[in-house]
C-alpha positions as CSV (number, residue, x, y, z in Angstrom):
1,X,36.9,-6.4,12.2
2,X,39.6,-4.7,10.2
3,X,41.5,-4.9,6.6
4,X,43.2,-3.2,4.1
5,X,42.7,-2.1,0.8
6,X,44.8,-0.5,-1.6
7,X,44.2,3.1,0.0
8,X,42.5,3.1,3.2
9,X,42.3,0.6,6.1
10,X,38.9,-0.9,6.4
11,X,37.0,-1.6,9.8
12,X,33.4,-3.5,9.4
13,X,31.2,-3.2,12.3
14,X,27.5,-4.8,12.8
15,X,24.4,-2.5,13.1
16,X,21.1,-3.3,14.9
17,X,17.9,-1.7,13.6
18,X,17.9,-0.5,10.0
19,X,15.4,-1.5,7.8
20,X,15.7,0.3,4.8
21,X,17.9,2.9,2.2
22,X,17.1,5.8,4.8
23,X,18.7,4.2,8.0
24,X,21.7,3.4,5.4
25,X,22.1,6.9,4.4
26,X,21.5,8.7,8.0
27,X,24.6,6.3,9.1
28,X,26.8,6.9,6.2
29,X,26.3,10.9,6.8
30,X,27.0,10.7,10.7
31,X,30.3,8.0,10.6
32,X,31.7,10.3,7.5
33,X,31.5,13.7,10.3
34,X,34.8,11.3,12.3
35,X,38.0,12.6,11.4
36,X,40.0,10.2,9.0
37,X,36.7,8.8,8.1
38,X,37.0,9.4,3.8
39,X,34.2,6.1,2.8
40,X,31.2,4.3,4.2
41,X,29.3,1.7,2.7
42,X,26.3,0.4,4.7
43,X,24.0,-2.3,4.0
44,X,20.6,-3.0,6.0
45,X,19.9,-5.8,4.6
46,X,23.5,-7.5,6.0
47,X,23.5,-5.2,9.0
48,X,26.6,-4.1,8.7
49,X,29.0,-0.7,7.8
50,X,32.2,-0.9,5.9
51,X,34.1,2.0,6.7
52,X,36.9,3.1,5.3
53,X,39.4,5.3,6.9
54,X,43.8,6.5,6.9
55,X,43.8,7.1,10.6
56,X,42.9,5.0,13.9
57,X,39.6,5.5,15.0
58,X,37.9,4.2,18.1
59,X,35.3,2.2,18.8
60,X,33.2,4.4,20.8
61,X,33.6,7.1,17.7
62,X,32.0,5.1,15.8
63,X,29.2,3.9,18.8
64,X,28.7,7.4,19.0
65,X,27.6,8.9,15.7
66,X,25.2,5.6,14.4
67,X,23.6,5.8,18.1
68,X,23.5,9.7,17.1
69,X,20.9,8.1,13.9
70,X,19.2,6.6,16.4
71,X,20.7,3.0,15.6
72,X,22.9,1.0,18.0
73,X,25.9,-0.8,17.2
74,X,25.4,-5.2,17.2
75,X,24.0,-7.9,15.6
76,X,20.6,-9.2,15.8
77,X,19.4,-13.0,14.4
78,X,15.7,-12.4,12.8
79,X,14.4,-16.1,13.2
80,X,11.6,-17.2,10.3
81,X,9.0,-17.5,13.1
82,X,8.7,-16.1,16.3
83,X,9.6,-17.8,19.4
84,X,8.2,-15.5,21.8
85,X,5.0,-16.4,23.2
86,X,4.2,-12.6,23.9
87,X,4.0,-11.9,20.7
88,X,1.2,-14.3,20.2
89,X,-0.7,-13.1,22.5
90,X,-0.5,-9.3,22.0
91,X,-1.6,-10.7,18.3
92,X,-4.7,-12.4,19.5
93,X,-5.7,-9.1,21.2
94,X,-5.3,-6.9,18.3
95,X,-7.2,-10.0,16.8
96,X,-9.9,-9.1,19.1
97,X,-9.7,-5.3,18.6
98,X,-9.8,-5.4,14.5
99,X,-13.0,-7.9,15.0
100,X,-14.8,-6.0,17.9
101,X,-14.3,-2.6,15.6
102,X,-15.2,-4.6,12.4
103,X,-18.9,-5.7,14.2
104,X,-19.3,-1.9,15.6
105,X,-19.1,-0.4,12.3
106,X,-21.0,-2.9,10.6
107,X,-24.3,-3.0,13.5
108,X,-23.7,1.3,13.2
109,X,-23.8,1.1,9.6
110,X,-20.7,3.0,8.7
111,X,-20.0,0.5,5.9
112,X,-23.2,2.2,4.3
113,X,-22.4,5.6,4.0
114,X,-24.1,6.4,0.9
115,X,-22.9,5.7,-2.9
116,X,-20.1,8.0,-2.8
117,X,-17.9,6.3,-0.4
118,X,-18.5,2.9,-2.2
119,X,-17.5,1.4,-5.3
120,X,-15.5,3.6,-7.1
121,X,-14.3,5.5,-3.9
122,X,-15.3,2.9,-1.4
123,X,-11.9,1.9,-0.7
124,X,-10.3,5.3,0.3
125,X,-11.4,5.3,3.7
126,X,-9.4,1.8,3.7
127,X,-6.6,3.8,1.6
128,X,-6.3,6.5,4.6
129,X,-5.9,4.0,7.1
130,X,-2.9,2.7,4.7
131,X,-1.8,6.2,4.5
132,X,-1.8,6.5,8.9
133,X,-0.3,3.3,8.6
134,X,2.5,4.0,6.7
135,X,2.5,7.5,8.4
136,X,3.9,5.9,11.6
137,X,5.7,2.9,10.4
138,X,7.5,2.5,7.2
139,X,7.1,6.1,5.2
140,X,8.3,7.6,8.6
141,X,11.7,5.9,8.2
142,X,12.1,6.3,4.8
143,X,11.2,10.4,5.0
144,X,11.3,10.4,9.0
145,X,15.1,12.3,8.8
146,X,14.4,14.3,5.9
147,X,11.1,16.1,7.9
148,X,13.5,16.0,11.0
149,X,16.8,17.7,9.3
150,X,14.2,20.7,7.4
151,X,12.8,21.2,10.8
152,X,15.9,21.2,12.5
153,X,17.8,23.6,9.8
154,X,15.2,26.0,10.1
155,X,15.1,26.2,14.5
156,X,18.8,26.6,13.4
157,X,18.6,29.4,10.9
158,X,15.8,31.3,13.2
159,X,16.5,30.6,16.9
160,X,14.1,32.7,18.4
161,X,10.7,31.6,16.2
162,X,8.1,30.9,18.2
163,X,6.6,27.1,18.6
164,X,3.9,28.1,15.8
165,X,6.3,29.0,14.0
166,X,9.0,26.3,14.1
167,X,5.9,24.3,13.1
168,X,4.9,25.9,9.6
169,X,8.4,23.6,7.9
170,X,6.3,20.4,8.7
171,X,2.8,22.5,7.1
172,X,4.8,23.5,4.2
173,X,6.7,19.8,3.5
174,X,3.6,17.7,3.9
175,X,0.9,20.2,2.1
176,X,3.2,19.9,-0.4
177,X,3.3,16.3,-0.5
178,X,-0.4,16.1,-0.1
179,X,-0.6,18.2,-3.5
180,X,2.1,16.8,-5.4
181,X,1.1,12.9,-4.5
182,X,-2.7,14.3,-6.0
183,X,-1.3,15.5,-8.8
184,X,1.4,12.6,-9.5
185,X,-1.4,10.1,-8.8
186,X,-4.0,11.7,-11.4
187,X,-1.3,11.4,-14.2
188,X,-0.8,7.9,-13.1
189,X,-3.9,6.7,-13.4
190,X,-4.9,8.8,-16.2
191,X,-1.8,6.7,-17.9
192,X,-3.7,3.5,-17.2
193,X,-6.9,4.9,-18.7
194,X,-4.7,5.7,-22.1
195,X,-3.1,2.5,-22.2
196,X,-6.5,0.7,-21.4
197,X,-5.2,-2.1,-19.4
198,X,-5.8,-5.8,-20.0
199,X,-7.6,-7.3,-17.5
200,X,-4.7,-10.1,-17.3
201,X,-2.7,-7.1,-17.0
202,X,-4.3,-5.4,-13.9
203,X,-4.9,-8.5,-12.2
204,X,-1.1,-8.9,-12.3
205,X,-0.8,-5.2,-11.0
206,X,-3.6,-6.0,-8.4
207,X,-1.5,-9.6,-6.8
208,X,1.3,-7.2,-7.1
209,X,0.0,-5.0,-4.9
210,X,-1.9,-7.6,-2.3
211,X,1.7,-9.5,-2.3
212,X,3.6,-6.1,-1.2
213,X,1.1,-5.5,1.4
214,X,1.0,-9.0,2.5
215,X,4.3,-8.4,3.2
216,X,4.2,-5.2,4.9
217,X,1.6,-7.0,7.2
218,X,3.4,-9.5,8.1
219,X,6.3,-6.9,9.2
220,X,3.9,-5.1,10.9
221,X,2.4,-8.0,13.2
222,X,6.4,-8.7,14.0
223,X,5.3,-12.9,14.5
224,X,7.2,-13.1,11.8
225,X,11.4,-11.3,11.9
226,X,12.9,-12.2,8.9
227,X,10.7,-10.5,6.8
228,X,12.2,-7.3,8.0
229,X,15.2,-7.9,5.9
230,X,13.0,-7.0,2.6
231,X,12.2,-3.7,2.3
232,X,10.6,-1.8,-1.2
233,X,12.8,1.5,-1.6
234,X,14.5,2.8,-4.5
235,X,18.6,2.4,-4.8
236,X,20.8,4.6,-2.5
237,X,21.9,7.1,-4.8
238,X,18.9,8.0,-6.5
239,X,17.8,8.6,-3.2
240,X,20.8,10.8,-2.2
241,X,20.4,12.8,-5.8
242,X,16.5,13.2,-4.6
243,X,17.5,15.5,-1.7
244,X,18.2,12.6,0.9
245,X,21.7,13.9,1.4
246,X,23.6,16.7,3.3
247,X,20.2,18.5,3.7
248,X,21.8,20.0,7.2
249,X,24.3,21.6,4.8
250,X,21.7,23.6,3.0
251,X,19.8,27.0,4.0
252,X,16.0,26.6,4.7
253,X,13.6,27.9,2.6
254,X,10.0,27.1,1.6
255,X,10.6,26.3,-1.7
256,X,13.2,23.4,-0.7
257,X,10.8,21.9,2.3
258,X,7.9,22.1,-0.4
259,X,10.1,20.6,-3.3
260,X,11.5,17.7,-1.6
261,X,8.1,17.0,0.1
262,X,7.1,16.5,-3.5
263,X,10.0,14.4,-4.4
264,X,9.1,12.0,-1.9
265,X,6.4,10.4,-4.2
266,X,9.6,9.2,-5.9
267,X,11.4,7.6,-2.5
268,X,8.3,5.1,-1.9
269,X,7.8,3.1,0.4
270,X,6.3,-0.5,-0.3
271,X,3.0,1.2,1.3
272,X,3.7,3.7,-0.8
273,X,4.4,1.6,-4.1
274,X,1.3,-0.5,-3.9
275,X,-0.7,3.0,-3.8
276,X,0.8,3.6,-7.2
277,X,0.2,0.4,-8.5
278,X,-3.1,0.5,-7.4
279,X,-3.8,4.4,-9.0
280,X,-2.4,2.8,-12.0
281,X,-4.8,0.2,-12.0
282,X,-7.7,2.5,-11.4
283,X,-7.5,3.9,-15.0
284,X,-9.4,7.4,-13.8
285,X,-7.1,10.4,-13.7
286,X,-9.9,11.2,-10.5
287,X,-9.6,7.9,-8.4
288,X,-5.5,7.9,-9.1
289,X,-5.4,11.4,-7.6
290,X,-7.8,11.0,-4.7
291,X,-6.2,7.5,-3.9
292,X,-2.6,9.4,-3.2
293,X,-4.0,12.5,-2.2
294,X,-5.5,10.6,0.5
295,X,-3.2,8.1,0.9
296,X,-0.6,11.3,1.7
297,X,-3.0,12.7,3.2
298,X,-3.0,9.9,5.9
299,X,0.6,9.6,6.2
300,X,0.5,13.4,7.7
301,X,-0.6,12.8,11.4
302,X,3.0,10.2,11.8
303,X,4.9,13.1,10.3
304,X,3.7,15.5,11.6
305,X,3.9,14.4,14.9
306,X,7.4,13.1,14.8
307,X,8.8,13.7,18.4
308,X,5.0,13.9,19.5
309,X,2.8,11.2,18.4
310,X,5.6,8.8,17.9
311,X,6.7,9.8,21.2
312,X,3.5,8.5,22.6
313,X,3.1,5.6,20.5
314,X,6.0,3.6,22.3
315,X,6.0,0.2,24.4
316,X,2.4,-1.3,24.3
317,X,0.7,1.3,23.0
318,X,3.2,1.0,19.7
319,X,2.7,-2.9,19.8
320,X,-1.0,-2.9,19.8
321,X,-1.3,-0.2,17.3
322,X,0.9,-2.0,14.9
323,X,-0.3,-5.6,15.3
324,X,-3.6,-4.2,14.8
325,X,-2.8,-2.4,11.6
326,X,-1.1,-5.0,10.6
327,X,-4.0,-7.1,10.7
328,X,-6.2,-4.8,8.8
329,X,-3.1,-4.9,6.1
330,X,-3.0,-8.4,5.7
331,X,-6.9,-8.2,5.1
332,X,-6.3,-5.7,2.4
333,X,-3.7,-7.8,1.4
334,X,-5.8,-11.1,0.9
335,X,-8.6,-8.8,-0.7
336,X,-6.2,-7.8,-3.4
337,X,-5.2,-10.9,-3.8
338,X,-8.7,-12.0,-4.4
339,X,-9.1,-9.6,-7.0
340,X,-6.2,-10.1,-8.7
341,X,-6.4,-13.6,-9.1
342,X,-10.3,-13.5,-10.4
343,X,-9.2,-11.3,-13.2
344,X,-6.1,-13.8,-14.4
345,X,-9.1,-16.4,-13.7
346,X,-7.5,-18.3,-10.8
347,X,-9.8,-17.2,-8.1
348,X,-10.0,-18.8,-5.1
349,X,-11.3,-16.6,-3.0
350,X,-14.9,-17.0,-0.8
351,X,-17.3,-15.4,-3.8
352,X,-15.5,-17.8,-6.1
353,X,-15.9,-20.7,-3.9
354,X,-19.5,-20.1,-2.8
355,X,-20.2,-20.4,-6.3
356,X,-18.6,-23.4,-6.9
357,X,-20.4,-25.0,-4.4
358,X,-24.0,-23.6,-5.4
359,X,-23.3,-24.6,-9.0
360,X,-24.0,-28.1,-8.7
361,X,-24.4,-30.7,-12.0
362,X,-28.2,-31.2,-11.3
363,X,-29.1,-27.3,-10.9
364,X,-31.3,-26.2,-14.5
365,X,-32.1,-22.7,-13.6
366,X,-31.8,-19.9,-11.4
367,X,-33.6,-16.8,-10.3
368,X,-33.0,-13.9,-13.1
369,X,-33.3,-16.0,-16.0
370,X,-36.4,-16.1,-18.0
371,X,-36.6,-18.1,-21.4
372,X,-38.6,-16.0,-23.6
373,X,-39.3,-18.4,-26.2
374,X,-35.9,-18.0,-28.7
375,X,-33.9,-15.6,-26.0
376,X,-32.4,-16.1,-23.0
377,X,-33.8,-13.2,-20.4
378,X,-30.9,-13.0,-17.8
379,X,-32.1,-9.8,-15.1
380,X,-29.4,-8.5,-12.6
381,X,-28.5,-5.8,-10.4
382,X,-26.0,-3.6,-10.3
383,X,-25.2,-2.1,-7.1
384,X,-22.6,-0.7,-4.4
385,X,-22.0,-4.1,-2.8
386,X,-21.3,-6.2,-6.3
387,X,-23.8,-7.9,-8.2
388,X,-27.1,-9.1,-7.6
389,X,-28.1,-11.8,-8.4
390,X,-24.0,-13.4,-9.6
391,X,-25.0,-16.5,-10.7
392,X,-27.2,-18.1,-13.5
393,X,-27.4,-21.0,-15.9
394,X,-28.1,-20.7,-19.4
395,X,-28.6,-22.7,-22.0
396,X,-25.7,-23.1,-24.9
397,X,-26.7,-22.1,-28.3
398,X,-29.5,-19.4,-27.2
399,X,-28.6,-15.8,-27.5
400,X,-28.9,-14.0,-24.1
401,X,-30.7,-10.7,-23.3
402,X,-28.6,-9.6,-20.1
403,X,-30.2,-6.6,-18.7
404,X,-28.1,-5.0,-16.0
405,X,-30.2,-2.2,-13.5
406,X,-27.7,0.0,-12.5
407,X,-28.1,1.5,-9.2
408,X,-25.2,2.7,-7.7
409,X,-23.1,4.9,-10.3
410,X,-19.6,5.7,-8.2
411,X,-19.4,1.7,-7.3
412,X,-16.5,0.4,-9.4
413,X,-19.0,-2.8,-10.3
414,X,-20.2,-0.2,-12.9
415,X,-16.6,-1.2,-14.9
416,X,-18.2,-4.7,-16.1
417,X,-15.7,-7.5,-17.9
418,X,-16.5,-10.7,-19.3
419,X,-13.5,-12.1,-20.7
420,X,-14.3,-14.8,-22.4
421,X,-16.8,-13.1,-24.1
422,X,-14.8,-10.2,-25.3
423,X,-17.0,-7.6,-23.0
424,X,-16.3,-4.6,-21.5
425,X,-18.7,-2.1,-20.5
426,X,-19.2,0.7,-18.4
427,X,-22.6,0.5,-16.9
428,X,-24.6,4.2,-16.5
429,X,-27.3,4.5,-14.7
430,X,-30.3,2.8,-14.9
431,X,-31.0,-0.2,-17.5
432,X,-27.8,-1.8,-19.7
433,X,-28.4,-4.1,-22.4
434,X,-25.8,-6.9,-23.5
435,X,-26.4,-9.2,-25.5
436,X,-24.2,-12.5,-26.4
437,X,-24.8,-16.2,-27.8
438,X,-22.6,-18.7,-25.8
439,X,-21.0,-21.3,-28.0
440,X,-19.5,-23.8,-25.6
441,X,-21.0,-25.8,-22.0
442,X,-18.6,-24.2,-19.2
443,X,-18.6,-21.6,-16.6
444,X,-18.4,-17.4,-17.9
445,X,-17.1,-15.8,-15.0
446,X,-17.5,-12.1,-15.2
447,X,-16.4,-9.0,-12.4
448,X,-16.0,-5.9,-12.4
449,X,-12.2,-4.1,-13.4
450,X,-10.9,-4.7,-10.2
451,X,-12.0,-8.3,-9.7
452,X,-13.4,-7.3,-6.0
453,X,-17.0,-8.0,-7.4
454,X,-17.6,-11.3,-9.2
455,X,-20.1,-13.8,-10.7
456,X,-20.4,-16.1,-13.3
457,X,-22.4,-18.3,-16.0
458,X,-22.8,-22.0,-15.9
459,X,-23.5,-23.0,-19.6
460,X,-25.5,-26.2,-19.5
């Protein structure tokens, strides 16, 4: 379709498979090399290029350079649900996969690997299968043609470097993001350990997050199309300051492949930006580093291997892979969720609703409580897999003696809040004391920072 503005004539054409500010720029770039070309305006979320231009240019010009990006030229109608029947079953046998793995780590034991990959560090094993995830889906669009121009500027600039060599631009972009993303995640979370974050607060960051992944998931499991019209990525020209642009224009060196590897924390993708959120919410300047150092880490293997491992990850290889992941996202996704909503007290996740159900009108007492004439004895557990026992009834009126054995040091249970009674303790090792009188009948719920560990009071 064609028009006229006050300069240039203007020809719009329809563009299948973008997904995000990348694809828009890779476009722009190629349809700008066609002589009379002198604008381009893409969009990927309307699928379409405006492109503005003072001489006739043909259609097959323009086929050319967006199927150069790797983008064909068309429209495509993303229905709200899938209509495909395929699809549903390549999702019940990634279904089947995520469950059969879930039951052969659990019977082997590898979610017991010792206190340091629980609690406070238990989720990074989950946070590098984000990372891989995002490695060879999303963050490889978004900084896919960045690794692929630095790569292909320096084969340009030394033509006869050997394979090793022609490999070190990928070492030196993605140590470097490795190391920045560390060091950019430290800062971030030692800014939520300055600002001491509300509870209400970091449950808001934490639904945040679950929402974004939820998301994400649901992209990644493609039974649902029309959520690939929302994607999480910064605006266009930002991006285009940030090194996004004209990088084929540039000389090579090691400093520019190591400086816009580092920039890249700052062109996120929504994997990307819930890993921020998330090292925000941490409030450790340790767990916000090792949370993007791994979480970059993970993203290295897609990047690494683009033209390689992508190449091998097509068809149903690539369908499998992804519905699976997605799967495993959505669970994060829900987890978060959970969390997040037990800190802004809305939980309605299983721990919440197991409790509800045990916590029935005629039940006086529990197991941890002992009345010791004036006080309220209240014993618990603190360990890597929440707390033990989470539920107890006590009696309004008579002060409570909670005494908290702390077992597992690195579990992020140790981060104990009671909202409703103004607590908020770190628990060390060994035996913690709190002590409270509670004023009104009711449920207390308590958790940990995060709201992935939870239990509560019943006043009676």
């Amino acid at each position: 379709m064609s028009s006229k503005n006050k300069n240039f004539d203007i020809q719009t054409v329809s563009i299948k498979g973008m997904h995000c500010r990348s694809c828009e720029i890779m476009i722009e770039d190629n349809l700008l090399k066609i002589p009379g070309v002198k604008k381009v305006s893409v969009s990927h979320t309307k699928g379409q290029a405006n492109i503005y231009y003072d001489r006739k240019i043909s259609t097959q010009a323009i086929a050319t350079a967006v199927n150069s990006a790797g983008y064909d030229l068309g429209t495509e109608n993303l229905p709200l649900v899938s209509k495909n029947l395929n699809d549903y079953v390549d999702l019940g046998w990634a279904l089947f996969i995520v469950v059969s793995l879930y039951v052969v780590a659990k019977s082997s034991g590898l979610f017991n690997l010792g206190d340091f990959l629980t609690g406070s560090y238990s989720n990074l094993w989950l946070v590098l299968l984000v990372g891989i995830t995002a490695g060879l889906s999303t963050c490889m669009a978004m900084v896919g043609g960045l690794v692929l121009g630095i790569s292909a500027k320096y084969s340009e600039d030394h033509p006869h470097a050997s394979v090793t060599e022609k490999f070190t631009p990928h070492l030196v972009f993605n140590s470097a993001r490795v190391i920045s993303y560390s060091f950019l995640g430290g800062i971030i979370g030692l800014a939520g350990s300055i600002i001491q974050l509300s509870p209400i607060f970091i449950g808001g960051l934490t639904v945040t997050v679950g929402l974004i992944m939820l998301i994400l998931g649901g992209q990644l499991i493609d039974i649902f199309p029309a959520l690939k019209k929302i994607s999480f990525t910064v605006p266009k020209k930002i991006s285009r300051l940030l090194g996004l642009k004209d990088q084929s224009s540039s000389p090579y060196t090691h400093k520019n492949a190591a400086v816009l590897g580092s920039l890249t924390f700052f062109l996120p993708c929504g994997f990307t930006q819930a890993m921020q959120l998330y090292a925000m919410s941490t409030g450790s300047l340790l767990t916000g580093a090792l949370t993007m150092g791994v979480f970059a880490l993970g993203t290295t293997p897609g990047l690494l291997g683009i033209g390689g491992l992508t190449s091998a990850l097509k068809g149903a290889w690539a369908k499998f892979f992804f519905k699976t992941a997605g799967i495993v996202v959505i669970f994060l996704a829900f987890t978060n969720l959970n969390g997040g909503l037990t800190l802004l007290g809305l939980n309605t996740g299983y721990q919440s609703i197991l409790s509800s159900i045990s916590a029935k009108p005629e039940v006086t007492e529990t197991s941890g409580v002992i009345n010791r004439g004036d006080i309220q004895e209240v014993n618990m557990t603190q360990n890597s897999t929440g707390y033990n026992p989470n539920y107890f009834v006590i009696k309004k009126g008579v002060p409570v003696r909670w005494i908290i054995n702390s077992t597992s040091s690195y579990s992020c249970a140790t981060s104990l809040i009671a909202p409703k009674l103004g607590i908020r303790k770190n628990l060390k090792s060994g035996q913690n004391i709190i002590e409270f009188t509670p004023t009104q009948t009711g449920i207390i719920p308590f958790s940990c920072s995060m709201g992935m560990y939870s239990g509560s009071f019943k006043v009676i």
